[in-house]
Backbone as CSV, one residue per row, in Angstrom:
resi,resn,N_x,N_y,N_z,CA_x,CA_y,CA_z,C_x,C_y,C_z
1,UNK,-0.827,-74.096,-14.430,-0.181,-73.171,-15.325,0.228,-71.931,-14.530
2,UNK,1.488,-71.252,-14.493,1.676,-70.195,-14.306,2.051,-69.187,-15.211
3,UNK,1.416,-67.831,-14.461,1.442,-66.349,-15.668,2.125,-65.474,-14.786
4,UNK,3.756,-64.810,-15.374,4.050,-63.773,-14.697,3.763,-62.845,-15.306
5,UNK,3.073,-61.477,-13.797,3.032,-60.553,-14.589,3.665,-59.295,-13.991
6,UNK,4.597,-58.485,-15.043,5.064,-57.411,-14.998,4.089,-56.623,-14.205
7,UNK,4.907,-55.802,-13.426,3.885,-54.614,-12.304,5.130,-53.860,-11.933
8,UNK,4.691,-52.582,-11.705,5.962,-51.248,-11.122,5.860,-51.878,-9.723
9,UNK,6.898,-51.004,-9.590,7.372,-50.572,-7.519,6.107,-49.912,-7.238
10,UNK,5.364,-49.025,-7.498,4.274,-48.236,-6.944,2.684,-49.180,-7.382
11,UNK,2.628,-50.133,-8.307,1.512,-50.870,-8.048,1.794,-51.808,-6.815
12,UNK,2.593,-52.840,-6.942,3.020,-53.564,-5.655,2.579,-52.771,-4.925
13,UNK,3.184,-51.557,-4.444,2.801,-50.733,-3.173,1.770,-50.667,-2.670
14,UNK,0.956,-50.279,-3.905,-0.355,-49.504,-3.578,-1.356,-50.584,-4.112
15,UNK,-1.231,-52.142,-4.588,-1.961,-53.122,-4.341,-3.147,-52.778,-5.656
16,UNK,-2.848,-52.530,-6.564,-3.773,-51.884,-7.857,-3.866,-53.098,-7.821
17,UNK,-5.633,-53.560,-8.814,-5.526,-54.647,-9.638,-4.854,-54.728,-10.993
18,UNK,-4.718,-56.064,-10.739,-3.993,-56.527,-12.011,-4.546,-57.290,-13.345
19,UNK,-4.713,-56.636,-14.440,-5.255,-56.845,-15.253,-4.647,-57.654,-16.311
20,UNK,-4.645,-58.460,-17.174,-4.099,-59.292,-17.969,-5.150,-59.901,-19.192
21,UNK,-4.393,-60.134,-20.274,-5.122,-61.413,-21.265,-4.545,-62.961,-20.422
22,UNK,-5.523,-63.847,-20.976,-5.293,-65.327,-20.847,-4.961,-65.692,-22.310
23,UNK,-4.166,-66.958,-22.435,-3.973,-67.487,-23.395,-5.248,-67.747,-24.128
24,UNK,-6.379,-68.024,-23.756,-7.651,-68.291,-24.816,-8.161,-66.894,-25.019
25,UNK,-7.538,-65.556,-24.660,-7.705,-64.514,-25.473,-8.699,-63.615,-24.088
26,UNK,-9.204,-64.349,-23.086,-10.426,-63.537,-22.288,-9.211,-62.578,-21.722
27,UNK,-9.774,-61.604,-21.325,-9.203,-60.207,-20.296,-10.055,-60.411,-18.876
28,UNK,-8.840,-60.521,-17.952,-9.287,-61.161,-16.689,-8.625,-59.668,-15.693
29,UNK,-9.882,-59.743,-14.793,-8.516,-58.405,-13.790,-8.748,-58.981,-12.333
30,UNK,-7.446,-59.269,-11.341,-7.727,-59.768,-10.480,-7.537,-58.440,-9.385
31,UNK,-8.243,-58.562,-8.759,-8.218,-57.805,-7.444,-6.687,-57.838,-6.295
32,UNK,-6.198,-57.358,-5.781,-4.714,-57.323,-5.080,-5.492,-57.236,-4.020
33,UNK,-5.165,-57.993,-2.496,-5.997,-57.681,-1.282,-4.445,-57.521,-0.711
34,UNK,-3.271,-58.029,-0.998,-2.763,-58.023,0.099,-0.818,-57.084,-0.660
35,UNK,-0.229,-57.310,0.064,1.286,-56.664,0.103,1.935,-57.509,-1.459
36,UNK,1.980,-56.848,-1.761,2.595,-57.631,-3.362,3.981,-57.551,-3.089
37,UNK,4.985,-58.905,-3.014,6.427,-59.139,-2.981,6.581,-60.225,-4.186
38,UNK,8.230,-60.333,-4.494,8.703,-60.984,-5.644,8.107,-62.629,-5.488
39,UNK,7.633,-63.290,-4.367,8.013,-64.247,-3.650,5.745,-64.675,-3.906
40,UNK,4.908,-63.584,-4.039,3.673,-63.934,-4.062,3.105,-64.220,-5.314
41,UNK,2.498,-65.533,-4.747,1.787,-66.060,-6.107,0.394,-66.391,-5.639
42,UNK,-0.947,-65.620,-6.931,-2.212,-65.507,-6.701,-2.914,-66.950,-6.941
43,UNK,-3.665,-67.716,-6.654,-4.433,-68.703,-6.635,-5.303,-68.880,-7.863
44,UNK,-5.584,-68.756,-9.228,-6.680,-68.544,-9.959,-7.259,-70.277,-9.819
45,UNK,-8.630,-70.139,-9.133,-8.883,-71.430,-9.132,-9.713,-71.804,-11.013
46,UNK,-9.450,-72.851,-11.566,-10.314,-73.194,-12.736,-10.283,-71.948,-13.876
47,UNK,-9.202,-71.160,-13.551,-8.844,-70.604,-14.813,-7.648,-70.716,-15.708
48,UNK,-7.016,-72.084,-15.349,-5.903,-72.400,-16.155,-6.416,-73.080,-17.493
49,UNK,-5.323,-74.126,-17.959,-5.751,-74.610,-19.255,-6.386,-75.678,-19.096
50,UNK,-7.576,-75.848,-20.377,-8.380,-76.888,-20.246,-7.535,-78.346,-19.848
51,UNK,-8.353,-79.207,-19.324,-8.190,-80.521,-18.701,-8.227,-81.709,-20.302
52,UNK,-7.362,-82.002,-20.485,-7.362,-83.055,-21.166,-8.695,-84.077,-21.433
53,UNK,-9.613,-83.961,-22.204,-10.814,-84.973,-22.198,-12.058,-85.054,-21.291
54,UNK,-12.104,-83.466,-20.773,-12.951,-82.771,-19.641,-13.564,-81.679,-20.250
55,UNK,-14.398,-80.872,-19.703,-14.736,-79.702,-20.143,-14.279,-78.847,-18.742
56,UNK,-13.297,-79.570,-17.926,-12.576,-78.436,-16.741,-11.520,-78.069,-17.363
57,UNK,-11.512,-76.717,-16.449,-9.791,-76.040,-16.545,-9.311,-76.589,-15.300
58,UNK,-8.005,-76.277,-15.358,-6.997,-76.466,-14.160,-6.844,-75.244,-13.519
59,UNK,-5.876,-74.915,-12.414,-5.413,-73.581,-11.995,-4.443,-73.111,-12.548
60,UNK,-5.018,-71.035,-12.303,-4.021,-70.211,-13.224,-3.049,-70.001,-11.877
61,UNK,-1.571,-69.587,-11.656,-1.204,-69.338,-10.271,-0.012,-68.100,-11.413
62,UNK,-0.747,-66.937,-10.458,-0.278,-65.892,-10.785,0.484,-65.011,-9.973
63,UNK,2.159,-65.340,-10.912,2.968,-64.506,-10.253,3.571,-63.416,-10.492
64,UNK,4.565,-62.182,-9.550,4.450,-61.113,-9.999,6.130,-60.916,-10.569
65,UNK,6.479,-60.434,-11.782,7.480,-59.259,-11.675,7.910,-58.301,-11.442
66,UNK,8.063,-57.850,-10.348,8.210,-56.611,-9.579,9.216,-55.612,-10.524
67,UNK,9.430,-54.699,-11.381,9.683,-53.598,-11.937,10.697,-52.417,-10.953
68,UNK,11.805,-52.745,-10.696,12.613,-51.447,-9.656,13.044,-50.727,-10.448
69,UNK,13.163,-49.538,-9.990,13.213,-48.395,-10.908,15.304,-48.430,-10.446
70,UNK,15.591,-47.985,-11.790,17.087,-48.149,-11.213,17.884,-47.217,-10.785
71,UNK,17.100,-45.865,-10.844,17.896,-44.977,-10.440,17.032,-43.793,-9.617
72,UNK,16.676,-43.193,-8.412,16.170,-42.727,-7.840,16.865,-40.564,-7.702
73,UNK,16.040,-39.841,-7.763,16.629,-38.590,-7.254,17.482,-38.676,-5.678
74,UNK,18.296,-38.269,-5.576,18.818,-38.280,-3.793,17.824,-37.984,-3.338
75,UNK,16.860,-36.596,-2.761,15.859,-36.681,-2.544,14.722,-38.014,-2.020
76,UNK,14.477,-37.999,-3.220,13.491,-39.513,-3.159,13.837,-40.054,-2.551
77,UNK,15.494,-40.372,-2.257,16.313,-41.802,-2.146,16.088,-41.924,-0.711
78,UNK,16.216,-40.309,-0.119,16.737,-40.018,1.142,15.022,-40.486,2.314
79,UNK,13.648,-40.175,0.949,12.784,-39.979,2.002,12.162,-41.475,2.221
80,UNK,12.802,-42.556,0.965,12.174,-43.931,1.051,12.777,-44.645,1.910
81,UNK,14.432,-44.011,2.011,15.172,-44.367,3.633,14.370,-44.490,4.523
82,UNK,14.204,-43.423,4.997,13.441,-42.856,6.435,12.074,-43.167,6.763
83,UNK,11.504,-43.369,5.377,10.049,-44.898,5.414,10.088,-46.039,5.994
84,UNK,11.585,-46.329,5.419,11.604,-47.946,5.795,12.118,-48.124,7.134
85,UNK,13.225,-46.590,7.549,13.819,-46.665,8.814,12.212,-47.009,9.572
86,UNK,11.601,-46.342,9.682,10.217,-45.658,10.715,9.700,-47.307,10.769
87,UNK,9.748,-47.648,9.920,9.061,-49.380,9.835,9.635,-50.143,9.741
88,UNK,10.530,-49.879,10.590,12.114,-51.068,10.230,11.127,-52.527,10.895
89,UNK,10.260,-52.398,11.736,9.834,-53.585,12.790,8.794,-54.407,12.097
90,UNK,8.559,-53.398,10.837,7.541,-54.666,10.010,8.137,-55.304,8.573
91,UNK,9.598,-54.843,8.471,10.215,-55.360,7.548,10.669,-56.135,8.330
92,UNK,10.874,-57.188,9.006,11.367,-58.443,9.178,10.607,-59.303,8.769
93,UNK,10.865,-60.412,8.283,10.492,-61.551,8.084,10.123,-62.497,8.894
């Protein structure tokens, strides 16, 4: 089963956990260890939906909606430039 979940530009960033309901109603919060991009999906082992004629679950695989803000101050605009310039060598792929 997969769950997307909505998150800002500044959680991604700053790797907050992510908190959510499950479809059977529990409130689950997973921990972020690493760089949150559109492209990462979390592992929930045995917290998906029950198994057909089992008392197992399957896996939850949790992915993100990244939230861009659509319009920035020049300012801002100018200093998230000069972030990414400075680290141009770890934005490659």
């Amino acid at each position: 089963m997969i769950f997307k979940k909505k998150i800002t530009l500044l959680e991604a960033f700053d790797c907050v956990p992510c908190s959510f309901q499950t479809l059977d109603g529990r409130r689950m919060t997973v921990a972020i260890d690493e760089q949150i991009c559109p492209q990462t999906c979390k592992l929930l082992e045995d917290e998906g939906m029950p198994v057909e004629g089992s008392r197992e679950r399957g896996n939850l695989y949790l992915t993100f909606d990244i939230e861009f803000p659509t319009q920035f101050k020049l300012e801002t605009k100018q200093c998230m430039i000069a972030a990414l310039e400075r680290n141009a060598e770890q934005l490659t792929v």
